[in-house]
Biopython code that builds the backbone (N, CA, C, O; Angstrom):
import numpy as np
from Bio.PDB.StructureBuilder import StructureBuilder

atoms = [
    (1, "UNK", "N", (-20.890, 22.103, -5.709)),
    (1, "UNK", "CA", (-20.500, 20.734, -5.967)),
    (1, "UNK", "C", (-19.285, 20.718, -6.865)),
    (1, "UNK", "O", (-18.888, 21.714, -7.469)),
    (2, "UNK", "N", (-18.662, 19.411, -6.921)),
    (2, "UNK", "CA", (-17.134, 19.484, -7.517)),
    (2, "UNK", "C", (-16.392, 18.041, -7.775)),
    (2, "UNK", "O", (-16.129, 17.576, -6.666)),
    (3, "UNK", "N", (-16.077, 17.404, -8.530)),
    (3, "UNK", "CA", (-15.751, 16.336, -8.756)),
    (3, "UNK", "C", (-14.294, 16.020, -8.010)),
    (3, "UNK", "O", (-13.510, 16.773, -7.431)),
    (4, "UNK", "N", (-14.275, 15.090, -8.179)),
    (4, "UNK", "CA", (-12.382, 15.071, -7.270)),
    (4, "UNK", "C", (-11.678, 14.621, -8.401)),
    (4, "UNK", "O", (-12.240, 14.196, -9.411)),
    (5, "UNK", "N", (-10.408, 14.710, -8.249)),
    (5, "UNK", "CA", (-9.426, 14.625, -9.095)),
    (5, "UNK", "C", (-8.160, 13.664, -8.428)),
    (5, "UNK", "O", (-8.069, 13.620, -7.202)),
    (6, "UNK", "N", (-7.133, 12.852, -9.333)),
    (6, "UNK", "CA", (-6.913, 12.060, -9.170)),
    (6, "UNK", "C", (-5.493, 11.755, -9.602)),
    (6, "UNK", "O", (-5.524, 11.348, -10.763)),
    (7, "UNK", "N", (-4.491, 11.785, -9.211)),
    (7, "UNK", "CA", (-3.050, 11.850, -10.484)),
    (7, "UNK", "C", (-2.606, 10.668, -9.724)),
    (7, "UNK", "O", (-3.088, 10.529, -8.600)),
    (8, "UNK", "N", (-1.770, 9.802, -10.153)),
    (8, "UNK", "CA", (-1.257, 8.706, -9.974)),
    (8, "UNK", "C", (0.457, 8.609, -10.947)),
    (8, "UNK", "O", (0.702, 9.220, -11.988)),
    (9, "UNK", "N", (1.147, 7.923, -10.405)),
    (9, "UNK", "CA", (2.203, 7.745, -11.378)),
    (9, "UNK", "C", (2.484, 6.041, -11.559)),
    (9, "UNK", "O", (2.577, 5.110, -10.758)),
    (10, "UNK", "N", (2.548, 6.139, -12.749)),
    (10, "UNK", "CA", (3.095, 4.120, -12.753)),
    (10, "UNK", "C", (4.034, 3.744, -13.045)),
    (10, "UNK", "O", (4.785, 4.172, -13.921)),
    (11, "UNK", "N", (4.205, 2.540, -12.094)),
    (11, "UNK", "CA", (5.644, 2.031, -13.201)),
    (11, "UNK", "C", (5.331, 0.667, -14.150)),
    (11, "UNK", "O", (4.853, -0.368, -13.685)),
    (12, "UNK", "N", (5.557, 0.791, -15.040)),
    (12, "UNK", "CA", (4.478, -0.031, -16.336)),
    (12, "UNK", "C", (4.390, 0.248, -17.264)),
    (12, "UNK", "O", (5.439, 0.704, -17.720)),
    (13, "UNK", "N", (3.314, 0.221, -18.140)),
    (13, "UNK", "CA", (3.143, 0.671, -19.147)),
    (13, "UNK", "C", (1.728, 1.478, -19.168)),
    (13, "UNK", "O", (0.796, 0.703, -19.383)),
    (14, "UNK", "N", (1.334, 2.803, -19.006)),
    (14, "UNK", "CA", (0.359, 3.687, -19.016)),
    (14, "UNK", "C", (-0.170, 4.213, -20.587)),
    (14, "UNK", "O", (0.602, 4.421, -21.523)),
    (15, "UNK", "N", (-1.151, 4.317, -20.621)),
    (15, "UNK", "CA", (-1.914, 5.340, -22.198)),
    (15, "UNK", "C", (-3.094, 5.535, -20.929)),
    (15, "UNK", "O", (-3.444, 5.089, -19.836)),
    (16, "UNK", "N", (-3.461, 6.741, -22.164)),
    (16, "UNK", "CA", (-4.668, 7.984, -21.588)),
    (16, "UNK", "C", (-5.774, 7.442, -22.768)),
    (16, "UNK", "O", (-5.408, 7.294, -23.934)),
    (17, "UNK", "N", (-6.939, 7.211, -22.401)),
    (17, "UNK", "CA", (-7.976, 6.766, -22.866)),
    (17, "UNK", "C", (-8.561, 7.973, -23.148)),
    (17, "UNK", "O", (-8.505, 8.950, -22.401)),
    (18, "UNK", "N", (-9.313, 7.916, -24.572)),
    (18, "UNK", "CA", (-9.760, 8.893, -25.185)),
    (18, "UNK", "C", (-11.046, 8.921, -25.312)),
    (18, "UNK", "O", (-11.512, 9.908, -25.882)),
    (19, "UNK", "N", (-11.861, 7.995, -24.886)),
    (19, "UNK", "CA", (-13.083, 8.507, -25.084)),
    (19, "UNK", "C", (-14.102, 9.114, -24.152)),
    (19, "UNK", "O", (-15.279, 8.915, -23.852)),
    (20, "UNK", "N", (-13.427, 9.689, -23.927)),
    (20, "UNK", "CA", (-14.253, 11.035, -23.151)),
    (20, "UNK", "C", (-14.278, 12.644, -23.155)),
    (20, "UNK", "O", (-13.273, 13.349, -23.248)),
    (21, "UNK", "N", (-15.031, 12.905, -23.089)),
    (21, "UNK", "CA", (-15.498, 14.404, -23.849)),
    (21, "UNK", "C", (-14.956, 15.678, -23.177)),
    (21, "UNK", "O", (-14.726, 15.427, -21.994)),
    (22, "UNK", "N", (-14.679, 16.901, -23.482)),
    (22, "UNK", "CA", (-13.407, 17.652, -22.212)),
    (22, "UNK", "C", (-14.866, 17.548, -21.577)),
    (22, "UNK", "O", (-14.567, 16.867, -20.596)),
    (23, "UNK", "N", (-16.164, 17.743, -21.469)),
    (23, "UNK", "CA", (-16.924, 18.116, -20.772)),
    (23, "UNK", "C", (-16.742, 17.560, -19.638)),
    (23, "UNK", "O", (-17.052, 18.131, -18.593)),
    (24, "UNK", "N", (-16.083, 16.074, -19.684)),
    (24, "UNK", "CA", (-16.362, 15.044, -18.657)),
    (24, "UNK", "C", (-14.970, 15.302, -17.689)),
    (24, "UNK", "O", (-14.528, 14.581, -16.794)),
    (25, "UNK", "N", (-14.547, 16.359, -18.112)),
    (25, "UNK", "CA", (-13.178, 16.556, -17.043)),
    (25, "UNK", "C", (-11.739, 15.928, -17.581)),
    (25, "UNK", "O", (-11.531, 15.304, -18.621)),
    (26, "UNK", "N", (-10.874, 16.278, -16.592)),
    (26, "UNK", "CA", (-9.158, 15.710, -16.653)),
    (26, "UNK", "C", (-9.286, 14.355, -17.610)),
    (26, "UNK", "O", (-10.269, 13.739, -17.200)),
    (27, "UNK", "N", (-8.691, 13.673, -18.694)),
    (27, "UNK", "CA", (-8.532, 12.779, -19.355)),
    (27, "UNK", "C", (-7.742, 11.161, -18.468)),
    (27, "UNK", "O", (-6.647, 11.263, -17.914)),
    (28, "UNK", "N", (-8.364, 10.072, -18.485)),
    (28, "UNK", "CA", (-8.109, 9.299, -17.873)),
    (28, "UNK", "C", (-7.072, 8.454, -18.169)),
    (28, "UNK", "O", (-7.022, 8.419, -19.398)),
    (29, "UNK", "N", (-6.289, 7.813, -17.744)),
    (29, "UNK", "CA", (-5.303, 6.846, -18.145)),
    (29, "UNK", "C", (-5.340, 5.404, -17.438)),
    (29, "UNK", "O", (-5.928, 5.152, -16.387)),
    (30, "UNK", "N", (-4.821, 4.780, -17.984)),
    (30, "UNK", "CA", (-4.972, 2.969, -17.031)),
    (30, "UNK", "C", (-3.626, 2.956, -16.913)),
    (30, "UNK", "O", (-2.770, 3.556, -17.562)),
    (31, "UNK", "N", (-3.567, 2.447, -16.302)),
    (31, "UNK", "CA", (-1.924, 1.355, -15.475)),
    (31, "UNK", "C", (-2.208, 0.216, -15.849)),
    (31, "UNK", "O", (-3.254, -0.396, -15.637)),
    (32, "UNK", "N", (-0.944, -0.246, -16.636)),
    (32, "UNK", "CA", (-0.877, -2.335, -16.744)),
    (32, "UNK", "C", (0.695, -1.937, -15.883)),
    (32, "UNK", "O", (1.565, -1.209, -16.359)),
    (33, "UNK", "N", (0.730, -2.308, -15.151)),
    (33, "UNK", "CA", (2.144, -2.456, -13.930)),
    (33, "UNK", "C", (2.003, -2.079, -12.619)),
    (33, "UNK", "O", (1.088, -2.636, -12.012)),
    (34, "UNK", "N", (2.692, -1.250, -12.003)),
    (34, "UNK", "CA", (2.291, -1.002, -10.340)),
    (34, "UNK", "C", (1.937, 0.213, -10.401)),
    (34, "UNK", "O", (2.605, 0.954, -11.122)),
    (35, "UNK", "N", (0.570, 0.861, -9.523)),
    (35, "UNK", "CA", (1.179, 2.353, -9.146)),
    (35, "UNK", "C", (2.063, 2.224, -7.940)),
    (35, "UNK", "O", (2.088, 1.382, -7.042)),
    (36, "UNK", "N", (2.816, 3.350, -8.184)),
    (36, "UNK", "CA", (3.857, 3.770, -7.418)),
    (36, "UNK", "C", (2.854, 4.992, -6.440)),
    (36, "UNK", "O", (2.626, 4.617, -5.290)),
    (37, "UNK", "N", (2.494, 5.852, -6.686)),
    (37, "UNK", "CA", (1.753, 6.944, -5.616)),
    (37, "UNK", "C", (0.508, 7.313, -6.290)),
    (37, "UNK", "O", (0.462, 7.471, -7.510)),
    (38, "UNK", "N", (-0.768, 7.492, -5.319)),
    (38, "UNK", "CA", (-1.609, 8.123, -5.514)),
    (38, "UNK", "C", (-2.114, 9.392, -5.083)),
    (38, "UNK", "O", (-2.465, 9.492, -3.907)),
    (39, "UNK", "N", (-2.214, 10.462, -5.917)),
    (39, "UNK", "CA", (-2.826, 12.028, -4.972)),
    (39, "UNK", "C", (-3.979, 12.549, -5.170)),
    (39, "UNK", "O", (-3.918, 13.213, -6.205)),
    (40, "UNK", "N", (-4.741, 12.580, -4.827)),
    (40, "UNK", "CA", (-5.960, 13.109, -3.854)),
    (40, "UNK", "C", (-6.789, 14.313, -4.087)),
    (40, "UNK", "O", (-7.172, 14.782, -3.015)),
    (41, "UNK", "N", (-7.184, 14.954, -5.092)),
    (41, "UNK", "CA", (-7.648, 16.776, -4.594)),
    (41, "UNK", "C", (-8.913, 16.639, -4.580)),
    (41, "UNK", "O", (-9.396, 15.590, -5.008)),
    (42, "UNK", "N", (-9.693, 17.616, -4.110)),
    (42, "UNK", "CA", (-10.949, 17.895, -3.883)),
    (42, "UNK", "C", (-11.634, 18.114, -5.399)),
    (42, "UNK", "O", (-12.563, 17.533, -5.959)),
    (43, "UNK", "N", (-10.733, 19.247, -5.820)),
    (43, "UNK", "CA", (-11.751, 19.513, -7.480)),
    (43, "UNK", "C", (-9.799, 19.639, -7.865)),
    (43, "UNK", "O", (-8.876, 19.516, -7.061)),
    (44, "UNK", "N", (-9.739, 19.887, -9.188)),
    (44, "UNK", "CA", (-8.790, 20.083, -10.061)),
    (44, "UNK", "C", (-7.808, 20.831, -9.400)),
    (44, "UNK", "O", (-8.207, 21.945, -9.061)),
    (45, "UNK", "N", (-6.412, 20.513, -9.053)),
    (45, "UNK", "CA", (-5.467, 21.704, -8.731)),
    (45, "UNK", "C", (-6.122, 22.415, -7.261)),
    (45, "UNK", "O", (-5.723, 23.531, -6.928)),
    (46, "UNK", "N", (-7.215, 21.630, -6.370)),
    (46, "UNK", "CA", (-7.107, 22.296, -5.251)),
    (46, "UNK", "C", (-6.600, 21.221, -4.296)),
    (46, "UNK", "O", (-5.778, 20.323, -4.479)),
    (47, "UNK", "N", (-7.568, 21.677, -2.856)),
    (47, "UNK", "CA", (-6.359, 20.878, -1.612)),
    (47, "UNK", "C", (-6.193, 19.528, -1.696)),
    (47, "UNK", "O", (-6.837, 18.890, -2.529)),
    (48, "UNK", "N", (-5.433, 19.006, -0.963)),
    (48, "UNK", "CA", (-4.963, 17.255, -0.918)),
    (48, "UNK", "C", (-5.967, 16.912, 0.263)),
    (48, "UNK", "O", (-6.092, 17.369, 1.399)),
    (49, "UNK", "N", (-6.823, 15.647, -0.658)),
    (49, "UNK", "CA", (-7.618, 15.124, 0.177)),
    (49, "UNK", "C", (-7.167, 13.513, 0.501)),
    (49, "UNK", "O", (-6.469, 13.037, -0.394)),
    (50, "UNK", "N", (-7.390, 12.811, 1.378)),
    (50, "UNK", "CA", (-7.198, 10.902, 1.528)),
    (50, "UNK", "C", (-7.921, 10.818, 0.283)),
    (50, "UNK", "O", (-8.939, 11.449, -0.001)),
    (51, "UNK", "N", (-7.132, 9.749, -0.636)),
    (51, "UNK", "CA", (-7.601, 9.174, -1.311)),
    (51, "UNK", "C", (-9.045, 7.709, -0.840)),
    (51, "UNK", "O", (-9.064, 7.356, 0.339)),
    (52, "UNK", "N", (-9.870, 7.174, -1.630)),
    (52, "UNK", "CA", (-10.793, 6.438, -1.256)),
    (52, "UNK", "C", (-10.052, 5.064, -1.598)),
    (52, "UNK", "O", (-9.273, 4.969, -2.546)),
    (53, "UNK", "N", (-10.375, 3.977, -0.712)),
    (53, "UNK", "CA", (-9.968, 3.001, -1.310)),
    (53, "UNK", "C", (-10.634, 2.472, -2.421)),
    (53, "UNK", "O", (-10.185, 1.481, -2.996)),
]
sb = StructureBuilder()
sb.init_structure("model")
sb.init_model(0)
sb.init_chain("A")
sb.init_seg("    ")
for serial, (resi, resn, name, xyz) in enumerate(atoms, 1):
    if name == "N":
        sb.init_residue(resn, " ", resi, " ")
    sb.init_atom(name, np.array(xyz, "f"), 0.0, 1.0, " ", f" {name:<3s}", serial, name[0])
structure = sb.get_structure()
């Protein structure tokens, strides 16, 4: 089993939200503006999967 992973870029204004533990994986961020692209992996740094709507 393997969580998916998620990178996005914005155009806006972005911060990375801190309350979460490294246990809980990659550190999250919000978008207040548009995303511009979303990418996809299966677990961390592996293949490109469709993102979910």
């Amino acid at each position: 089993m393997g969580a998916r992973d998620r990178t996005c870029h914005c155009l806006g204004v972005e911060w990375t939200l801190y309350d979460r533990r490294p246990a809980d994986g990659p550190r999250q961020s919000l978008c207040v503006g548009v995303v511009l692209s979303r990418t996809c992996y299966r677990i961390t740094d592996g293949p490109v999967i469709e993102c979910p709507r």
